[in-house]
Backbone as XML, in Angstrom:
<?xml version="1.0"?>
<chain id="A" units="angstrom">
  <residue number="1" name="UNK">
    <atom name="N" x="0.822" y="-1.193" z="0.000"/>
    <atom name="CA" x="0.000" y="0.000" z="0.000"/>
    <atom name="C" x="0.866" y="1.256" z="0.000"/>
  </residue>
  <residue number="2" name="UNK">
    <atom name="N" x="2.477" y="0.977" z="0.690"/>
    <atom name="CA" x="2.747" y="2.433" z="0.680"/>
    <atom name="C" x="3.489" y="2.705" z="-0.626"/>
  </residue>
  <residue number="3" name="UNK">
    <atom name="N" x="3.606" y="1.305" z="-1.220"/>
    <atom name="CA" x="4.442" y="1.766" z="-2.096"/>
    <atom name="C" x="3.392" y="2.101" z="-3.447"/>
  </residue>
  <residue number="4" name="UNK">
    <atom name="N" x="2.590" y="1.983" z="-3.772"/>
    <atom name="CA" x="1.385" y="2.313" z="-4.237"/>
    <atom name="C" x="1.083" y="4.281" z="-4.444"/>
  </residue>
  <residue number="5" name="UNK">
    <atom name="N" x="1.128" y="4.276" z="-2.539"/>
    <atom name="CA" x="1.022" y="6.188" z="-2.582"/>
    <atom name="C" x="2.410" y="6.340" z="-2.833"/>
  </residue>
  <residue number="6" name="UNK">
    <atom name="N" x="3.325" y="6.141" z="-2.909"/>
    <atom name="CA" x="5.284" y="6.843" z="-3.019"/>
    <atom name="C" x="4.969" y="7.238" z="-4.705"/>
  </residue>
  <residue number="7" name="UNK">
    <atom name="N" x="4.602" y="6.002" z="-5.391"/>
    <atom name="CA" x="4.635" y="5.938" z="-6.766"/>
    <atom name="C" x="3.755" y="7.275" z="-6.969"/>
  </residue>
  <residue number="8" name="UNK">
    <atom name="N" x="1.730" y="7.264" z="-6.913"/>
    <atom name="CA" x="1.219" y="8.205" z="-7.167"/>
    <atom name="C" x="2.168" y="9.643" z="-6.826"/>
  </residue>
  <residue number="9" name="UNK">
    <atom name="N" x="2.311" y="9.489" z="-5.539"/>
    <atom name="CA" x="2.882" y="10.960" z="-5.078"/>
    <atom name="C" x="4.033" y="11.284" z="-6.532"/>
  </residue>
  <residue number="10" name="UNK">
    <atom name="N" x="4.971" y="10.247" z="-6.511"/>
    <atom name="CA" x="6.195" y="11.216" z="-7.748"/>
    <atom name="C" x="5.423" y="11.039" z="-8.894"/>
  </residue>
  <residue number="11" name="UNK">
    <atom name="N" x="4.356" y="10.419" z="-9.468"/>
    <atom name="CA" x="3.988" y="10.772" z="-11.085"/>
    <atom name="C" x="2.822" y="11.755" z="-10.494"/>
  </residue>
  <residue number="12" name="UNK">
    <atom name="N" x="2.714" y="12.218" z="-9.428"/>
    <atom name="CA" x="1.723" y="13.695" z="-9.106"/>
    <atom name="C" x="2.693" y="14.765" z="-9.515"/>
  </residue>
  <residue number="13" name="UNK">
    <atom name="N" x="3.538" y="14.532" z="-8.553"/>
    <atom name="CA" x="5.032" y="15.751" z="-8.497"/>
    <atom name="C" x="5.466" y="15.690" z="-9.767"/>
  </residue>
  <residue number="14" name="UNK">
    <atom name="N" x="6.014" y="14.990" z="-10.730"/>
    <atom name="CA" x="6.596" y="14.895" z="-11.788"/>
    <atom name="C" x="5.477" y="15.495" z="-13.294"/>
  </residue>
  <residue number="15" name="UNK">
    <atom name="N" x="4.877" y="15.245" z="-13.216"/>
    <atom name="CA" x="3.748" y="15.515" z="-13.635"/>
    <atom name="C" x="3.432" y="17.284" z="-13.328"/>
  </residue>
  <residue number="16" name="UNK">
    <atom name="N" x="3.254" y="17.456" z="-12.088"/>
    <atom name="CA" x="3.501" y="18.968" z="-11.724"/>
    <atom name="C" x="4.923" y="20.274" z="-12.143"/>
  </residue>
  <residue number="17" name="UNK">
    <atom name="N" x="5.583" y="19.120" z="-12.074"/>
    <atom name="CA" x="7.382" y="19.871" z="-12.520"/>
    <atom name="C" x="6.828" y="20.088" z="-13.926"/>
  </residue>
  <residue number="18" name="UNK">
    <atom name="N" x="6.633" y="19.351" z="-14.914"/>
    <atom name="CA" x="6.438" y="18.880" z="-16.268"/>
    <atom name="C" x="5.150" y="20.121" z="-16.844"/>
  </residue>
  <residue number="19" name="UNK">
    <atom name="N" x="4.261" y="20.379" z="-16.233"/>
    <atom name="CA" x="3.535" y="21.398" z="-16.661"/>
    <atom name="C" x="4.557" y="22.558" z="-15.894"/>
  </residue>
  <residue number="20" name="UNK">
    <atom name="N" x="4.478" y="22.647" z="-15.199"/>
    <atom name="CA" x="5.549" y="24.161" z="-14.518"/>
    <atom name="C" x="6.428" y="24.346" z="-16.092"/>
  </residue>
  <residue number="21" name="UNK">
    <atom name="N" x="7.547" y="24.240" z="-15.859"/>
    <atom name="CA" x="8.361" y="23.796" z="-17.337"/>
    <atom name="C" x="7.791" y="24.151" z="-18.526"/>
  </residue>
  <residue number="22" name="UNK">
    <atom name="N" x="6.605" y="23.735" z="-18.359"/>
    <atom name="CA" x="5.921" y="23.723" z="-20.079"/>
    <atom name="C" x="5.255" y="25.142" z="-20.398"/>
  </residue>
  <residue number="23" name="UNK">
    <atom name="N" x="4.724" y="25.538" z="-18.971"/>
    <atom name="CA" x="4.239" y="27.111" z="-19.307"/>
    <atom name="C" x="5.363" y="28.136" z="-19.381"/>
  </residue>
  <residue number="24" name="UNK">
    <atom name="N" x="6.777" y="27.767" z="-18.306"/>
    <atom name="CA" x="8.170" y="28.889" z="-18.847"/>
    <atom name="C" x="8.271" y="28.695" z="-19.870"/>
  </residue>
  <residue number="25" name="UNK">
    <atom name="N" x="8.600" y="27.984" z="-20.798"/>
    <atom name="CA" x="8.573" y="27.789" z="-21.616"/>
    <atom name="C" x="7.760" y="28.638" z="-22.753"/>
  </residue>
  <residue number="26" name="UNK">
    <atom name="N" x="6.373" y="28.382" z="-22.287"/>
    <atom name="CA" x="5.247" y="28.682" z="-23.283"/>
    <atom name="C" x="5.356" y="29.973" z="-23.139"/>
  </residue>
  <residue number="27" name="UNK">
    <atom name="N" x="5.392" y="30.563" z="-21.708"/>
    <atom name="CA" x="5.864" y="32.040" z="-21.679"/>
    <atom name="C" x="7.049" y="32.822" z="-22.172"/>
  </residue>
  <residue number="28" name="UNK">
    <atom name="N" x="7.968" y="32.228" z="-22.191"/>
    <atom name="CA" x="9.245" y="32.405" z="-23.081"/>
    <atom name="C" x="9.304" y="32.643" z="-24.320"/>
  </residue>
  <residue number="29" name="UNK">
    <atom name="N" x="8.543" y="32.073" z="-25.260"/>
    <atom name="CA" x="9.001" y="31.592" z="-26.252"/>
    <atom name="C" x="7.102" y="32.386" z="-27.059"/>
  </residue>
  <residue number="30" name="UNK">
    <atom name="N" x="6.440" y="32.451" z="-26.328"/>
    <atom name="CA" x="5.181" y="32.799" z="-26.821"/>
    <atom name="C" x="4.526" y="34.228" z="-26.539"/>
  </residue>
  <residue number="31" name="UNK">
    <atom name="N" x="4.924" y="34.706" z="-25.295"/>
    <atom name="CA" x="4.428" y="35.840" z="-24.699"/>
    <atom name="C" x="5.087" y="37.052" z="-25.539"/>
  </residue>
  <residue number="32" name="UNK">
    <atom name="N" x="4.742" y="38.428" z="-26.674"/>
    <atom name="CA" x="4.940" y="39.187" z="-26.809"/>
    <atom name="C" x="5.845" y="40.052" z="-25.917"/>
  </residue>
  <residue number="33" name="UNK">
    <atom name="N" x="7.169" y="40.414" z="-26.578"/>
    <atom name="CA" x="8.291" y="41.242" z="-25.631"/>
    <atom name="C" x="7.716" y="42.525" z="-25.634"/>
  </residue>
  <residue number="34" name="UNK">
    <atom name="N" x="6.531" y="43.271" z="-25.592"/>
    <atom name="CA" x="6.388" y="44.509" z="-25.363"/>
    <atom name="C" x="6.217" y="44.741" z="-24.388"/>
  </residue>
  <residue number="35" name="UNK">
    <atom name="N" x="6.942" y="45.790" z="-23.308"/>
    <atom name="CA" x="6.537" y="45.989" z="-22.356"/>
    <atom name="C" x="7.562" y="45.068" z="-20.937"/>
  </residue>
  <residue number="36" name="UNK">
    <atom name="N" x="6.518" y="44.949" z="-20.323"/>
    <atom name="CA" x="7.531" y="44.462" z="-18.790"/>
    <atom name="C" x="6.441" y="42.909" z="-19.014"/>
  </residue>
  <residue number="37" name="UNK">
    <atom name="N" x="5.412" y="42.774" z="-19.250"/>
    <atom name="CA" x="4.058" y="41.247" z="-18.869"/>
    <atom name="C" x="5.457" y="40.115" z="-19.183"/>
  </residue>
  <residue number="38" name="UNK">
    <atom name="N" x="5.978" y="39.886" z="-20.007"/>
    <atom name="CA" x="6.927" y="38.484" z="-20.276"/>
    <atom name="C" x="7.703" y="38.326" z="-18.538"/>
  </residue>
  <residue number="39" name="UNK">
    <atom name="N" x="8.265" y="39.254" z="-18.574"/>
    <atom name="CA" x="9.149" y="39.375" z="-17.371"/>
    <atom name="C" x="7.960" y="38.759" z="-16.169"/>
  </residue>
  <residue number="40" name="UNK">
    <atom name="N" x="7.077" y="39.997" z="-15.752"/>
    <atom name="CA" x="6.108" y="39.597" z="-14.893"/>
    <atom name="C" x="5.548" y="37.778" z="-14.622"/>
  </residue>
  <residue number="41" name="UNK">
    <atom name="N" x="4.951" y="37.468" z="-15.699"/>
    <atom name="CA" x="4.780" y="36.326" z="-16.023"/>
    <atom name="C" x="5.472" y="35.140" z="-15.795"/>
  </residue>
  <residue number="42" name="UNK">
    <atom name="N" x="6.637" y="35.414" z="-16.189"/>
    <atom name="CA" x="8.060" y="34.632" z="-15.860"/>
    <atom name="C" x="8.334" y="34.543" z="-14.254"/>
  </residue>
  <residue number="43" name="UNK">
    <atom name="N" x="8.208" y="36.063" z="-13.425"/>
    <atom name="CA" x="8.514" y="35.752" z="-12.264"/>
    <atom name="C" x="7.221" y="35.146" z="-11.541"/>
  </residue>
  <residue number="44" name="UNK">
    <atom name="N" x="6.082" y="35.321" z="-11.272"/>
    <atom name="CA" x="5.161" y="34.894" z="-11.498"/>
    <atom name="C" x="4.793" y="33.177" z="-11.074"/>
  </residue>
  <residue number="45" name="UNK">
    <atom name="N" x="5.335" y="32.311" z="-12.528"/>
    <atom name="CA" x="5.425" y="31.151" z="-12.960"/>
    <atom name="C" x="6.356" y="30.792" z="-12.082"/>
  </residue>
  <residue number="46" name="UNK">
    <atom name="N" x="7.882" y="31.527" z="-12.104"/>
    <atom name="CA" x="9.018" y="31.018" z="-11.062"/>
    <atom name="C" x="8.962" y="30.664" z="-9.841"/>
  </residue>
  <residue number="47" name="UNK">
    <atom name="N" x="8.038" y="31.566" z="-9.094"/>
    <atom name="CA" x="7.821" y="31.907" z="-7.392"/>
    <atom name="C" x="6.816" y="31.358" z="-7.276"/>
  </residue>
  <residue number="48" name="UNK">
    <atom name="N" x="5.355" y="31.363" z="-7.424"/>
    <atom name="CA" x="4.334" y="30.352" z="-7.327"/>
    <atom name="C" x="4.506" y="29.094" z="-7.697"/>
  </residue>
  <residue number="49" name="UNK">
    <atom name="N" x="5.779" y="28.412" z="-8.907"/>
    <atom name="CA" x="6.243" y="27.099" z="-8.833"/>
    <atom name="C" x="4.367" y="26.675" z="-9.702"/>
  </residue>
  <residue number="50" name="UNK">
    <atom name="N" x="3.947" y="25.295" z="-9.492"/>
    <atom name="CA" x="2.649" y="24.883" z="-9.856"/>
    <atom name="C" x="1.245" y="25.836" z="-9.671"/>
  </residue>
  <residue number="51" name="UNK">
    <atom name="N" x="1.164" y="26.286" z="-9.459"/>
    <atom name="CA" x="0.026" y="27.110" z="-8.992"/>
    <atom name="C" x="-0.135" y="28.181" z="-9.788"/>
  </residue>
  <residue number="52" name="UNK">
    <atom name="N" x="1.674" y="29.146" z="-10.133"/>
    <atom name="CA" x="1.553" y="30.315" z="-11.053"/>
    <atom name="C" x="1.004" y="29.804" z="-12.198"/>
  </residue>
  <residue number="53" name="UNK">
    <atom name="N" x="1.949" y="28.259" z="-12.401"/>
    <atom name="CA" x="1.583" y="27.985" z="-13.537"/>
    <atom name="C" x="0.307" y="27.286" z="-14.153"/>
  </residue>
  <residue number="54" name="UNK">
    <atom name="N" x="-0.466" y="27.175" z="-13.376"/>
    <atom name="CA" x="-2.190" y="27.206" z="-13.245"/>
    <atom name="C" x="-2.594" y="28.504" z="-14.134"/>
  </residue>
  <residue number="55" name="UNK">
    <atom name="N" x="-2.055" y="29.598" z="-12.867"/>
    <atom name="CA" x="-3.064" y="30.854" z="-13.320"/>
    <atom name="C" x="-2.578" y="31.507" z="-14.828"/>
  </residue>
  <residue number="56" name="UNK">
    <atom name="N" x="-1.315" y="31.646" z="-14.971"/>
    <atom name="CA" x="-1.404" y="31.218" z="-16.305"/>
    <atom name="C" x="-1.702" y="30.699" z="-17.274"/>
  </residue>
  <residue number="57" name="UNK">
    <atom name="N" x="-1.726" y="29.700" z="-16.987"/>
    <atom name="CA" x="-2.378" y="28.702" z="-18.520"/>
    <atom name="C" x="-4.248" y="29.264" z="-18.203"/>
  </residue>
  <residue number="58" name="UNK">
    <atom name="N" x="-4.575" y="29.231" z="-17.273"/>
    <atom name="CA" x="-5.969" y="29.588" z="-17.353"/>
    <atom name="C" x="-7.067" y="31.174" z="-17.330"/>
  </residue>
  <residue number="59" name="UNK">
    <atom name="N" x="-5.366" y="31.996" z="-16.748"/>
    <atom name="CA" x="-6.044" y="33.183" z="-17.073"/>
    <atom name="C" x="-5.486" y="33.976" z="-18.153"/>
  </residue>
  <residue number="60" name="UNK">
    <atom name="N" x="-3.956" y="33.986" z="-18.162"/>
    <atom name="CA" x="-2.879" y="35.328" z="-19.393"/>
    <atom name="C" x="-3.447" y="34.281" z="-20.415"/>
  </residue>
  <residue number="61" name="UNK">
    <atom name="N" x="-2.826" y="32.747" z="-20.758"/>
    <atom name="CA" x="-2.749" y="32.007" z="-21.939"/>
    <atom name="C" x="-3.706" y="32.335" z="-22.841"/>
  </residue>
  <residue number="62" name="UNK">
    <atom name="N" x="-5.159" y="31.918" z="-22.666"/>
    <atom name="CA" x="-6.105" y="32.072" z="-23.003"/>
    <atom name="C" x="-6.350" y="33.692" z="-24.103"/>
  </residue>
  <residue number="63" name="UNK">
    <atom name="N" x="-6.467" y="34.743" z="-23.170"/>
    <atom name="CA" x="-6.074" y="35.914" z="-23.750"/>
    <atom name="C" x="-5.620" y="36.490" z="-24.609"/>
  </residue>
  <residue number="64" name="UNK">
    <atom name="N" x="-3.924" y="35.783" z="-24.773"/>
    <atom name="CA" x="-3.387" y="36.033" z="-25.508"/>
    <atom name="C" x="-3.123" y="35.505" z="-26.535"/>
  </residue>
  <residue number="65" name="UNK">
    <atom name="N" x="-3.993" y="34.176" z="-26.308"/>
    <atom name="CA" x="-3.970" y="33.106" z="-27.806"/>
    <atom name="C" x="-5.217" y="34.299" z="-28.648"/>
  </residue>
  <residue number="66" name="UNK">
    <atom name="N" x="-5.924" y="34.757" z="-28.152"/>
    <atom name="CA" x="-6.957" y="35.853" z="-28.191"/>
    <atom name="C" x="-6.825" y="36.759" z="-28.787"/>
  </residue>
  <residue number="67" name="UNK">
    <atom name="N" x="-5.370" y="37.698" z="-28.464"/>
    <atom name="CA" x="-5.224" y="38.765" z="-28.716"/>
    <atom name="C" x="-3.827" y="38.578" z="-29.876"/>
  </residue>
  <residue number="68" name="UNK">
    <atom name="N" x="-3.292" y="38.091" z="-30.117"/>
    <atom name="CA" x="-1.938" y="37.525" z="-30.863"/>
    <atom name="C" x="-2.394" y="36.548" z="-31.558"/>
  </residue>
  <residue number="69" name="UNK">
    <atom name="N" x="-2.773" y="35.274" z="-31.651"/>
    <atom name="CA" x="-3.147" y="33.920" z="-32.156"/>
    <atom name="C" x="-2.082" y="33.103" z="-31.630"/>
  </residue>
  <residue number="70" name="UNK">
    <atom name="N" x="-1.715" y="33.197" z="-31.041"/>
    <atom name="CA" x="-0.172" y="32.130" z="-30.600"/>
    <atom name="C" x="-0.475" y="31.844" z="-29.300"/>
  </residue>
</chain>
């Protein structure tokens, strides 16, 4: 049984690293350099760790696939 939760827990965590990653990334490489928002975004994603990278993908991403197409 415990080795059951050890496993879930690291493909939870790993899984969590793996989207984190994927939105620097997406922010990097996707977010318009005008202005200071890339930077913001970036720190953001860095310091909130999983969570920034929630509110990102569900609140800036969205937007700006919106406002840019990318």
């Amino acid at each position: 049984m415990e080795l059951i939760l050890i496993f879930l827990m690291f493909t939870l965590g790993s899984t969590a690293v793996a989207f984190w990653i994927w939105m620097i990334i997406d922010c990097v490489t996707r977010e318009p350099a005008e202005g200071n928002e890339r930077l913001i975004w970036i720190i953001i994603i860095v310091f909130a760790h999983w969570i920034g990278a929630l509110i990102y993908f569900f609140v800036r991403r969205p937007k700006r696939i919106e406002l840019y197409g990318r």
